[in-house]
Each structure stands twice: as structure tokens, then as C-alpha cells.
Steps between C-alpha positions, in 0.01 A plus 500: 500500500886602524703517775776665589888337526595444829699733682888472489623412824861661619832301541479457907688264749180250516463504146855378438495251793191360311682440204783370640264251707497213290906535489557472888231233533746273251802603722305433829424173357847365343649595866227313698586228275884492534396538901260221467792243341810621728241438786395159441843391404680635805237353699505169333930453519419570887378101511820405342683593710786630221613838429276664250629490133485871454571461149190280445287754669608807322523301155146310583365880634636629166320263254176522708432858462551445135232310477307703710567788285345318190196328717371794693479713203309248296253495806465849547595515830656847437139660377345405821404860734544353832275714673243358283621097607274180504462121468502595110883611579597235735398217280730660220791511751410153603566384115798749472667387761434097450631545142811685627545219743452270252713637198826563771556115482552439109704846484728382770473154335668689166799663673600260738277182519403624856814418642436532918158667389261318833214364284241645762546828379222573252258339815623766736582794265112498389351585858750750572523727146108491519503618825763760448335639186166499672577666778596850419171510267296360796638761730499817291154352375376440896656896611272665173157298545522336852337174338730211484171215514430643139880382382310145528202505358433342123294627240188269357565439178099468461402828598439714228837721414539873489758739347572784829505846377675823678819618692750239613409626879142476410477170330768358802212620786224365293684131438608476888124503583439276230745241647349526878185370424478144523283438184576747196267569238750637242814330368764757406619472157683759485582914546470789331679811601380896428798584292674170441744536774660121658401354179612139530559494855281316753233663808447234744564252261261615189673645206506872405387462103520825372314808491188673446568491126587145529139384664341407219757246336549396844137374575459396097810254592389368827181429350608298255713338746267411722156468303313792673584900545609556844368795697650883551568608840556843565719504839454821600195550715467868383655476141504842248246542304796499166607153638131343479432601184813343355420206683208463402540613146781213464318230672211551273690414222584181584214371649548560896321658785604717756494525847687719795566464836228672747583636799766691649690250705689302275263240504465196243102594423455575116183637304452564121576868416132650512355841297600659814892478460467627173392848600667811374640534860586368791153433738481752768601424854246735677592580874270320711550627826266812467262244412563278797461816739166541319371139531659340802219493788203624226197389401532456147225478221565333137252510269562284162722309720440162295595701210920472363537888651238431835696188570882592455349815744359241767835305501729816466238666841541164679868524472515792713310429813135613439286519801210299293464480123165492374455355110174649285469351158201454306617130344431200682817336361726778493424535888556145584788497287682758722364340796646231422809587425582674806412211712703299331772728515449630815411312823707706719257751443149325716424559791259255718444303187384846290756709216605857559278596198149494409331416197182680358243434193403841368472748235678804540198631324215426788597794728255275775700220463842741509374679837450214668834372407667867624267451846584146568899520362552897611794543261798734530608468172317433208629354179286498181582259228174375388419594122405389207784574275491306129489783272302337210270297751408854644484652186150266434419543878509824572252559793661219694832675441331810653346319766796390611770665452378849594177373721718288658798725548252755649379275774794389590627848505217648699522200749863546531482904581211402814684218647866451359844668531629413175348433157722349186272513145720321218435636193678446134711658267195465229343815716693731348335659179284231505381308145301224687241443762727330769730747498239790470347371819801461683593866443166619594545304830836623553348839538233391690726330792727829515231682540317300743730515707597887490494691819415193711745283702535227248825490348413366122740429213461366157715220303548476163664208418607382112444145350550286814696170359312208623219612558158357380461761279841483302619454167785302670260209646343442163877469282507187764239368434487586086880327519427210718201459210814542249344822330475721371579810749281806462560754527322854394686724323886514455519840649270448835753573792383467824660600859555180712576430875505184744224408703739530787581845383149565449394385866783673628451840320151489634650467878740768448220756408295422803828548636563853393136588470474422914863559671515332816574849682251725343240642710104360469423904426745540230374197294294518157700795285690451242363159420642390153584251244828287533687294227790300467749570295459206283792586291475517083157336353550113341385443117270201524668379267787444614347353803336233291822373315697497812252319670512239194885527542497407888304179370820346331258640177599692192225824409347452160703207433352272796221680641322770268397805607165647354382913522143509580414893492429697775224361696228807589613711763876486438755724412852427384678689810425569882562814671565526915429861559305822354589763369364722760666284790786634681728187539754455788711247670372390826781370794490161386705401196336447171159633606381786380197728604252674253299822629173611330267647749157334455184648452328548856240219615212771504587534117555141394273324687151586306658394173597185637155427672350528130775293431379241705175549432551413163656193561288382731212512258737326240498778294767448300465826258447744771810333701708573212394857446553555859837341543652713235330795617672431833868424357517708213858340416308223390474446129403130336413506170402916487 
């Protein structure tokens, strides 16, 4: 992986006055102290009621800031930012300014054996220098952070240390909320600036080390400094994509893990990096408020919604102010799970001792079991994530895969046109020219919801999401697991790339088409054309690959050296590469950013519908032959193994 040099930055005013920083902090310093002697000895002749030996003072004022010259700069005092000031700094100015204090006496001993030099000088002269060096930091640092309580607050030397990562600005937010909680879990060892910049100066009292290309040395010497490798923290809650990778990359090498700060807020909360802040691109922020306008005061139905999609859509729909949320998943666990989840996590939302939502045992399958669900719930918006998605596991199970995922999109579909508003089918990128059952059936359901709901007042839309990171069914689950086992990593093929997204994105993308597909303003009579498939723009595809070693990497792990990595073939049903769209769909953006809308006019319900009744048929009678035939009858894209 290269990178490119950083950017040369232009001669400016605040560029010079940053260089000249550590010079006017030394000047600052030498005139506080020549202030701090004349003080305490014009002061101190006041009780003797003598006139003040002026030539003591100014030859006594003299020698001091000599010293002073040679003692602060042997303490550093001049590399200290002081908008970045803590007890870290104060305790050096504490020993700076007792050893001044101290060293005055056998100076002045030298040039004139202290001749009418009041003994009680180094007693008072300590107070006062500290407090005069002290305060301009403690002011300037109190005006740029509004946090004097964390000047005072120690580090434990038992917590576990950490080398901070990222801007000056960045690092200095992320150590002030460090130092207001009362118990900290990370000790700060030391800092690590993008391009280098205040090398060897101080941020709120922890020392900037070097640079990116300096991270590795850096954590190799505090490790063998301190017995163990302390941990990377990326300050910056949103940090480029370039910047992780180095990170990462260098921390790898010596051993260490890393972590960033989550959230928004400058808050002192840290994570590990995850497969998610690896991605090609930055995660999409989808606009939510079309999807607010379409959830607020609805009656919402989920179905999957113990499933990783089904539940980030239940907490995303809860969010937003449903009128009642009802939850349909076939899985026992998966349904108490959610349930669960949300209680915890939401009390606010009961009402006379019973939740906003529902929860409901059922098989999207059972169209019985599904009508009495649409009668009891009456839904205004329906959202279909229940599937059964593992390509090789449907690959040896086809008729189930039928079953479901087109028998079950078509109830829900056909339920959805009689009673609902709204109707959201999420579908997968492995629909498009098909080489496997799953994605075969999801294509054929695809065209069976548009059609559906054709001509009627449903407004219907299709999803397509890519590999969803997180999820039950991804490769980036089982690299935990194989590198919490220590190896080896999997992986398939060196060439397999794969579109990824969030779960959050995922959710959200689903929102946003129900969204466009049913605009808050559109009239009931104009509802149910144009139906189509939507799709984020998930940005360039990821080689698996290269997932898998920068998982190992995020581990403190080397690829091949600590963990292997093993290629196990294509497993039946894959192909090397995913496509979004068809050839024959005409592709546009939609109004909200990074969504895009695919338009292929499906094949009228009249048409379809007795070739998916054989279909069905077939399944039902667990014919797995005839179900095959008939499937790729139906989707003709669909080639595995011809």
C-alpha cells in the first residue's frame, strides 16, 4: 500500500507564530522569573524597614534568570502548547521552579557570599515563580477548553497506557475528556501527530513523539520500556480512510491494537477499529427526515425483525415515532432477542405497563398465519426482511429457498397491496445475472413485488443491498472468530471482491426507499407506477483479501507471518465479482444523495403469476428437480453450472 507525501503547507502568519512558539514561551518565562525575584525582594526589605539595596536586586535579578535560562530549558518548559496545559505541566513547573529557587542561593553564594541576600528567599520565591509561570498557561489553557478541574487530575500509573494518534486539535479534545472522568481507563504514554508537526513539545502534559512514520519505533520502545505494547488511539472520531490504514498498518508491526474515538462529541468513549472503518469510503449519512415523515404516527410491520437487517430496522422505525411497531420473525430466539433488547433499552417507550411494539411467531410463508397478522396489526407500511440468504446452504436446499424467498415475498406482497400503504422487499446484489439459487430467487421475487403491486395503490420498491458487514451471514464475523481461534483466515479466492455497506446504512437505505417509493404528499390515486429497484452507491467493490489481512492487522497481528491465511476455492454458487444493476436497467439518481434508482418494467401479474404458482407447486411437493427447471425457466439470467 503507498501513500502519498503530505501536502506542503504555505509560509503564513500562524505558521511562523508556531515556530517561533517555543522561543516566546522561554522569554515569557525568564521575565516572570526576574518579576518573581524583584517581587519577593522588594516585598521582603519592606519588614526592614531600610532602603532597598537596588544593587542587590538588579545583581541578585541578574544571576537568577541565568539560571533560569539553563533550568527551564533542561525541563522543557519551552515545548509545552499551553492551550493543551495539565497537571503533567504543572508538576514540571513545580520542579523547575524549586530547582531555580534552589540553585539562586549557591550562585549568589559564588559572587558575593550572599552579602544582604534575606535567607527566606528561596521559601518565598518558590510559591510566587510557580504561580507566575502557571498562570498564563492556566488562563490561555481555561479561555481554549473551558476545563480548569482537568489541570488537577493525575494519571493511574496502573491503567493500561496508550500512544494518541491524530491532529494536535483532535488529540487535545479527545485528552480533555479523558481527564474529566474521574476514573480513566487509558494512561497516556504518549502522541503521535499526522505529519510530525510539535514534535517534542507537550499536549496537556503528554509528549508529542513523532509522526506517523515514527509509530512503529515508538510503540517497539515503549514496549520494551514498560513490558507490554500499549494501545493505538485514533483521536479523530471520523478519521480518513488513508490515516487508518497507516495506523493500522504500523501498529501491526509492532504488536498493538487499535482503537478510535466513537461519537461525534468529543467524547472519551473508544472502540477497536472494526471491518466497517475499513471500507473503500466513507459510510453514507442517508437523510432521515423523509423517513421520519413516513413513519412518525404509522403502523409499522417488520418481518425478520430478530434478524441483523429486521432488527437495526425495528430500532432505526422506533427512533422516529411509530404509531405501533409490530415484530414477525419465524425464530424463537431471534424474536426474544429483539424483544429484549428494546426493553432494555427502551422503557420510555410502555405505556400502562405494555411496549409500543408487538412481537409475533410466524412464517412469512403461512399466508393464514400472515393475514391474521395484517387483520389484527393493520399495517401502513410493510417492511420485508425475512429470507433465507446463505448461498451454499441454499444451494443444497433449494425448495426451501423457493418457499421462502419468492412464496414468502408473494404473500407479503399480496397482503401488503389489500391492506397497506407502503411495501419495502430487500433484495441482494447476487440477483443480478444470477449463478446461485439465493440470488436467483431473489430476482424472481423482485419482479414479482413490482408487479404485484402495478396499477394498484401500493407504493412498492425493491433494495438491493451488497455484503452487509456484520451481519450473520458475513465473511467479516467469521475472520473474528477464525483470529480469536488464531487461524488460519479463509478466505476463497484472491480475486473474490465483494460490495460492502453498514448495517446502519443498510437499515437506513431501506427507509429512504419507502421514503421515495411513498412521498408524504402524493395522492392515494397516483400511487403504484413506476415502482423500482433502489441501490446505494456503495462506492468501489473490496478484495476479500484485503479485508482478511487488515482484519489480522487491526488485531495487533502480522498476515502470513502471525495468522495464515488459507484459499479454499469457490464454494458452489459463487462467482468472483457482484454486479448492482442490468444491463437492460435504466439507472438514475433519486433526490436523496448516494441512492440510486434502477427501472426495468416487470412482466404484468396476469403473465407471471402462473409460472410462479407451478413454482410453488413444485416446492411444495419437495420437488426439488422440477423447482430447479422452473426457477430458471422463470429468471433466465440464471446460469449455475450450465
Amino acid at each position: 500500500m503507498t501513500t502519498s507525501a503530505p501536502a506542503v503547507r504555505k509560509p503564513n502568519d500562524a505558521g511562523l507564530l508556531e515556530q517561533l512558539a517555543p522561543v516566546l514561551v522561554f522569554l515569557h518565562d525568564l521575565a516572570i522569573a526576574a518579576l518573581a525575584l524583584w517581587l519577593v525582594l522588594v516585598v521582603r526589605y519592606r519588614f526592614e524597614h531600610k532602603p532597598v539595596p537596588e544593587h542587590l536586586i538588579g545583581r541578585s535579578v541578574l544571576a537568577f534568570v541565568a539560571v533560569c535560562a539553563v533550568v527551564f530549558p533542561l525541563l522543557r518548559l519551552h515545548r509545552g502548547m499551553w492551550r493543551f496545559t495539565a497537571l503533567n505541566d504543572i508538576a514540571r513547573l513545580a520542579l523547575a521552579a524549586g530547582a531555580a529557587s534552589i540553585l539562586i542561593v549557591p550562585v549568589l553564594f559564588t559572587i558575593d557570599r550572599l552579602m544582604n541576600f534575606p535567607r527566606s528567599t528561596p521559601l518565598l520565591l518558590f510559591p510566587v515563580l510557580l504561580a507566575g509561570l502557571a498562570l498564563g498557561r492556566g488562563a490561555i489553557h481555561q479561555w481554549r477548553h473551558g476545563d480548569l478541574a482537568g489541570l488537577f487530575r493525575l494519571q493511574d500509573p496502573q491503567s493500561p497506557s496508550a500512544v494518541i494518534v491524530g491532529e494536535p486539535k483532535a488529540v487535545a479534545t479527545y485528552l480533555t475528556a479523558l481527564r474529566r472522568r474521574s476514573v480513566r481507563p487509558l494512561r497516556v504514554a504518549g502522541l503521535i501527530t499526522a505529519g510530525g508537526e510539535a514534535a517534542g513539545r507537550t499536549i496537556l502534559g503528554a509528549v508529542v513523539l513523532g509522526g506517523l512514520d515514527d509509530l512503529t519505533p515508538v510503540l517497539r520502545r515503549l514496549r520494551d520500556k514498560d513490558g507490554r505494547t500499549p494501545t493505538v488511539v485514533v483521536a479523530d472520531p471520523r478519521p480518513p480512510r488513508a490515516l487508518l490504514d497507516r495506523v493500522v498498518a504500523a501498529a501491526a508491526v509492532a504488536g498493538a491494537q487499535v482503537s478510535r474515538v466513537r461519537g461525534d462529541r468529543g467524547g472519551a468513549e473508544i472502540a477497536p477499529v472494526s471491518a466497517a472503518d475499513l471500507l473503500a469510503r466513507p459510510p453514507r449519512a442517508l437523510d432521515s427526515e423523509g423517513a421520519r415523515a413516513l413513519i412518525a404516527g404509522k403502523r409499522v410491520l417488520v418481518t425478520g425483525a430478530g434478524g441483523t437487517i429486521g432488527g437495526e430496522l425495528t430500532r432505526q422505525a422506533l427512533s422516529f415515532g411509530p404509531a405501533s411497531l409490530a415484530l414477525v420473525d419465524a425464530s424463537e430466539f431471534n424474536l426474544y432477542a429483539i424483544d429484549h433488547e428494546l426493553r432494555t433499552a427502551h422503557p420510555e417507550l410502555f405505556v400502562d405497563g405494555r411496549p409500543l411494539w408487538t412481537t409475533h411467531i410466524g412464517d412469512v410463508r403461512d399466508r393464514a398465519r400472515m393475514q391474521s397478522l395484517f387483520e389484527l396489526e393493520r399495517p401502513q407500511v410493510v417492511l420485508h426482511a425475512a429470507a433465507l440468504k446463505h448461498v451454499p446452504l441454499m444451494e443444497t436446499n433449494p425448495v426451501e429457498a423457493v418457499r421462502t424467498n419468492v412464496g414468502g415475498a408473494v404473500v407479503m406482497a399480496q397482503l401488503a397491496r389489500d391492506h397497506a400503504e407502503c411495501f419495502v422487499f430487500i433484495s441482494t446484489d447476487k440477483a443480478v445475472n444470477p449463478t446461485n439459487v439465493m440470488g436467483a430467487t431473489k430476482r424472481l421475487a423482485e419482479q414479482a413485488v413490482l408487479s404485484l403491486s402495478a396499477g394498484s395503490p401500493l407504493r412498492a420498491a425493491a433494495v438491493r443491498f451488497g455484503n452487509v458487514l456484520g451481519s450473520s451471514g458475513s465473511v467479516a464475523p467469521l475472520f473474528e472468530r477464525q483470529i480469536a481461534e488464531g487461524g488460519p483466515v479463509t478466505v476463497t479466492h484472491p480475486e473474490m471482491v465483494r460490495y460492502f455497506m453498514t448495517v446502519q446504512e443498510a437499515a437506513g437505505l431501506v427507509l429512504q426507499a419507502a421514503a421515495i417509493a411513498h412521498p408524504a404528499d402524493t395522492p392515494a390515486n397516483d400511487r403504484g407506477e413506476g415502482a423500482c429497484v433502489y441501490v446505494l452507491d456503495m462506492g468501489d467493490p473490496v478484495r476479500i483479501d484485503d479485508l482478511a489481512r487488515q482484519m489480522i492487522a487491526l488485531h495487533g497481528l502480522r498476515p502470513e507471518v502471525d495468522i495464515a491465511i488459507r484459499y479454499t476455492g469457490l464454494r458452489p454458487g459463487e462467482k468472483l465479482y457482484e454486479e448492482v444493476f442490468y444491463d437492460v436497467e435504466t439507472v438514475t439518481e433519486t433526490d436523496a444523495p448516494g441512492v440510486m434508482a434502477a427501472m426495468d418494467p416487470a412482466p404484468p401479474w396476469a403473465t407471471l403469476e402462473p409460472g410462479i404458482a407451478d413454482l410453488l407447486a413444485a416446492a411444495e411437493a419437495q420437488d426439488g428437480a422440477a423447482t430447479m427447471a422452473r426457477l430458471k425457466a422463470l429468471v433466465p439470467q440464471f446460469k449455475n453450472g450450465d
